[in-house]
Every structure is written in structure tokens, then in C-alpha cells.
N, C-alpha and C positions, 0 to 999 in steps of 0.2 A: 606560474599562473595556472589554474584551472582551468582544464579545458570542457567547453558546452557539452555535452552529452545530449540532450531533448531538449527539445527546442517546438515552442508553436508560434506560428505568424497571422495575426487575424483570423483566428479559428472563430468559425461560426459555425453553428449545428441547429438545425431546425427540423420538427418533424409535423408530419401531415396525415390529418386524420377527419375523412369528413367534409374535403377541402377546407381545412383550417388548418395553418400554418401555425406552429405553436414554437416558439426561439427558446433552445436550453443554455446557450452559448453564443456572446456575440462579441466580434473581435477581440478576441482572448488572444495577449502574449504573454508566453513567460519562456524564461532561461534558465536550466537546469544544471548545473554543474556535475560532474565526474564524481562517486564517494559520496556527494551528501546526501543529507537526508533530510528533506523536506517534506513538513505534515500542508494538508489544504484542508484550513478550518473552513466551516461555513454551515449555515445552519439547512435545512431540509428543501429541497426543489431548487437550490444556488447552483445546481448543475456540476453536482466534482464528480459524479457517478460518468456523466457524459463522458466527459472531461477524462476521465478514467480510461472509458472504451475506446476513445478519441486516441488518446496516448498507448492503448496497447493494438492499435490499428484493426479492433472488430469492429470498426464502424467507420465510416468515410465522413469529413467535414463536410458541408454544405458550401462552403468559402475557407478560402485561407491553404494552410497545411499543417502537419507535423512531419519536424526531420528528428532523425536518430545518427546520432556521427556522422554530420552533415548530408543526408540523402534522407528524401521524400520517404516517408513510410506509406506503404502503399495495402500492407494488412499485416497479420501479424507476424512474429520477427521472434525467434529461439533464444536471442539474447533478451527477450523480457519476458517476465513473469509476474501474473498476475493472481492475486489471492480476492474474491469477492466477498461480499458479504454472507452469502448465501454456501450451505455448504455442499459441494460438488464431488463427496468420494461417493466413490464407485462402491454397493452394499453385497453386492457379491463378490467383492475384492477383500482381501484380509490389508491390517495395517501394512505390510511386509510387500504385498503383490500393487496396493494402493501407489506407494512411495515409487515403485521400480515402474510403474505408468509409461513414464516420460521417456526412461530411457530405453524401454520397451520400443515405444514409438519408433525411438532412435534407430532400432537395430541393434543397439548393443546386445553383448554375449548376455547370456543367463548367469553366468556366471560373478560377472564384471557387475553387472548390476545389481545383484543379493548384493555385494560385498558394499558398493556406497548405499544403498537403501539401507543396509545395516546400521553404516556408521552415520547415516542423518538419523536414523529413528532411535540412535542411543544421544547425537546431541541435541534432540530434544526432548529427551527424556522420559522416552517409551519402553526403552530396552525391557523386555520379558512380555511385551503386549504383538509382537510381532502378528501374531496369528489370530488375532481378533479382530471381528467385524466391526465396521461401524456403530450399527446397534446396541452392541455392549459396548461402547464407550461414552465417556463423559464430553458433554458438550467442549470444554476444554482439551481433552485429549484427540478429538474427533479435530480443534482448531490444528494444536500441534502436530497431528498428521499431514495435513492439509500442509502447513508450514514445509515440511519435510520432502513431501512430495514437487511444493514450490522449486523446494533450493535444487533438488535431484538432476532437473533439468541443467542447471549450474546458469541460470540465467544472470549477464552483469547488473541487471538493472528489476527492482522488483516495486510491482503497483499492486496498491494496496487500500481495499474499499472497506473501510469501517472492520477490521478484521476481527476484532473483541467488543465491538461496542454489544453481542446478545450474553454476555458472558458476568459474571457476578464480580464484585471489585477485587477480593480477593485473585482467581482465577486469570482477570483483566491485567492485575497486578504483577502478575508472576510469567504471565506473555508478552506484555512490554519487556520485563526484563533480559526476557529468553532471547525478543528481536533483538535490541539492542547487541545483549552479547555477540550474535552470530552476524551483523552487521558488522562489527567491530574486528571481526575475524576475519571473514568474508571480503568488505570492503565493496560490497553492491553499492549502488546509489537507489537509493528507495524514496518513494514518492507514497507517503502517506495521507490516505482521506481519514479525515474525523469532523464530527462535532462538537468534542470536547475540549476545552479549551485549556484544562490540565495535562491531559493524554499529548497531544501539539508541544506543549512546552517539557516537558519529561522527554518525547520522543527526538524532535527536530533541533538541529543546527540553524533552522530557517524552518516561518511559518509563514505563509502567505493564507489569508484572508479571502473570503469571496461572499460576493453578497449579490445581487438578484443578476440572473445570465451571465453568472460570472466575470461578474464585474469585479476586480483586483480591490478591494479596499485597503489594504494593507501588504507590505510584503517586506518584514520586518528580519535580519539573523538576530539569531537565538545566541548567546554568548554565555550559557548558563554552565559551571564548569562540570565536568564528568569525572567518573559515575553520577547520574543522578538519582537521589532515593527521595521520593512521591511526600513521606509524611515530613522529610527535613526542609526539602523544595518548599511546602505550606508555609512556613514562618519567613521563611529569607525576602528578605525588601525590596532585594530586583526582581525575584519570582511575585511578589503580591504585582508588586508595579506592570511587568508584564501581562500579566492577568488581568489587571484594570485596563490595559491597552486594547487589549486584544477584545476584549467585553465591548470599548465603548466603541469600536469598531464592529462588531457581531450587531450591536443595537444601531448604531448610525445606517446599515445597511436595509435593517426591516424598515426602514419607514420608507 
């Protein structure tokens, strides 16, 4: 049996602006297992972003809690890692100095660290861009940095808010791919946010739904068999069907 890894009990988050109390989150439970990889669909203001900062402990619930291998999280935690939407490398850092960040932080040697920041920035497929800024890079390559610099930390467990949804299909394409692989390698448990209701069913083992204050509408396993490839998954009958699920779930929510 799988054991729980993240766990929230009646998470509730409210914030206050004004003296107006405004609820992004309210008694929110779910169970996370060890290894998997669960996307959180849901369409825009359903709270997975809170929900996100909630689970990587930068922000404190309002009611409730979240545990990590059964203990309170109380802020943030070295065994998770978290990749935003927005993109946070450092512009006076080369790709090379970007990725070694973390283990900088650490204290690790100079030495120790070039060597894994190498070999993350060659599996994801930078090798020769080592020395370039930000700036000259491709919004894609700028993601795959960012990814790299993720994993450096060697974090078990990685959250993950819309990470390709600013990115062209193609590009979008070819970074699910890259996650999966190195999930597969790795063996993180990854907690995926998206909108998309393609991207959720390609990426997740389990997709769990959300609809206004993260309200659970759904919390469906994904049985779809691996590898998955995007334009064979479009014709297959459990993939349409699933899609139709998940849709009249997204729609049952807005209203």
C-alpha cells in the first residue's frame, strides 16, 4: 500500500482587504500519495494557486492544516519544490550559476555543485547554453531552466502552478514530455495545477477537479496506459470519455 505523503484537513484560507474578508479556500481535504502525480484542474479564481502556497507552506491556513509525512507544516520544507507560474531566475545569473542556486544556499562545495548543475542542465536539454542569460533565452528554455534548477535542490515532492500554460503548443508539448520523463526517473510525487483539461489527462495518474473555493468536484484515477502521446490520446474512447467527464465537471462548477 501507498503510503500518504501531503495531506490537508479542513484547510481554509481567507484574506482581508478593507475589512472584507474574501474565502479562496474552504474546508479543503485531500490525500496525496507517495510517486504520484496528480494534476488540479480547475478553471481561474477556484483557488489551486492558494492551494499551491498552502501546500509549499508560504502561507499559513486560516483554519485547518497541512502535514508532510505526518507533521504539521509549519513553512517551507527543502523536500519540496515549487516551480510558479511566473518566471523567478535570477538575470545576473547565467543558466549554469541559475541551476547551482539552491545548492549554493546549501553550502555545498563549488565544485560538487557545477558537477549536478551540469548534469540537470544537459537532462534537460541545455547542454552548450550553460553561460547564457536569461535574456537570451527562449521562453521555453528560460521554463527548462527553471525546471533544472527545481530538481538541483533534489526536492521528493515537486508543486507545480501552470508551469507551460505562457508557452506555444508545440514548446508546451515537448515540456510535458521532458516532465514526465524525469518524473519517471526521479520518482518525485508531483502535484500539478492546470486549466487544461488535455494537459491533466496526458500528465496525471489522478486528476482532481476544483470548482468555486475549492470545492472538490471530482477526484477521478487516470488509468490511461504509458507513454502517452497527446495526438494518439485525441481519437482513443476512454481518453474522449474522460474528457467529456472532466468538461461536464469544469461546467457543473461555474454555475
Amino acid at each position: 500500500m501507498t503510503a500518504t505523503l501531503l495531506q490537508t484537513r479542513e484547510l481554509t484560507k481567507q484574506f482581508a482587504k478593507n475589512d472584507v474578508a474574501t474565502v479562496a479556500l474552504r474546508d479543503f481535504t485531500l490525500s496525496i500519495e507517495e510517486g504520484s502525480f496528480v494534476t488540479v484542474l480547475g478553471r481561474s479564481g477556484c483557488g489551486k494557486s492558494t492551494l499551491l502556497n498552502l501546500l509549499a507552506g508560504l502561507t499559513q491556513p486560516s483554519k485547518g492544516e497541512v502535514r508532510y509525512r505526518d507533521r504539521v507544516l509549519t513553512g517551507p520544507d527543502t523536500e519540496i519544490g515549487y516551480l510558479t507560474q511566473s518566471d523567478t531566475l535570477m538575470p545576473w545569473r547565467d543558466v549554469l550559476r541559475n541551476v547551482e542556486m539552491p545548492l549554493e544556499i546549501r553550502g555545498t562545495p563549488a565544485r560538487e555543485r557545477r558537477a549536478v548543475a551540469t548534469e540537470l542542465i544537459g537532462r534537460v536539454g541545455l547542454t552548450g547554453f550553460e553561460h547564457h542569460y536569461p535574456r537570451e533565452l527562449s521562453g521555453g528554455m528560460r521554463r527548462r531552466t527553471s525546471l533544472a534548477r527545481l530538481l538541483a535542490g533534489n526536492p521528493s515532492t515537486l508543486l507545480m502552478d501552470e508551469p507551460f500554460g505562457a508557452l506555444d503548443a508545440q514548446l508546451r508539448a515537448e515540456l510535458q514530455a521532458d516532465l514526465l520523463r524525469l518524473w519517471h526517473e526521479g520518482g518525485q510525487t508531483v502535484v500539478f495545477v492546470t486549466h487544461d483539461i488535455e494537459e491533466a489527462l496526458l500528465l496525471g495518474d489522478r486528476v482532481v477537479v476544483l470548482g468555486k473555493i475549492g470545492a472538490i468536484l471530482l477526484d477521478r484515477p487516470i488509468e490511461l496506459a504509458r507513454p502517452r502521446n497527446a495526438d494518439t490520446l485525441r481519437v482513443d474512447p476512454e481518453f474522449v470519455a474522460l474528457h467529456t467527464e472532466l468538461a461536464a465537471a469544469l461546467q457543473e462548477g461555474a454555475r
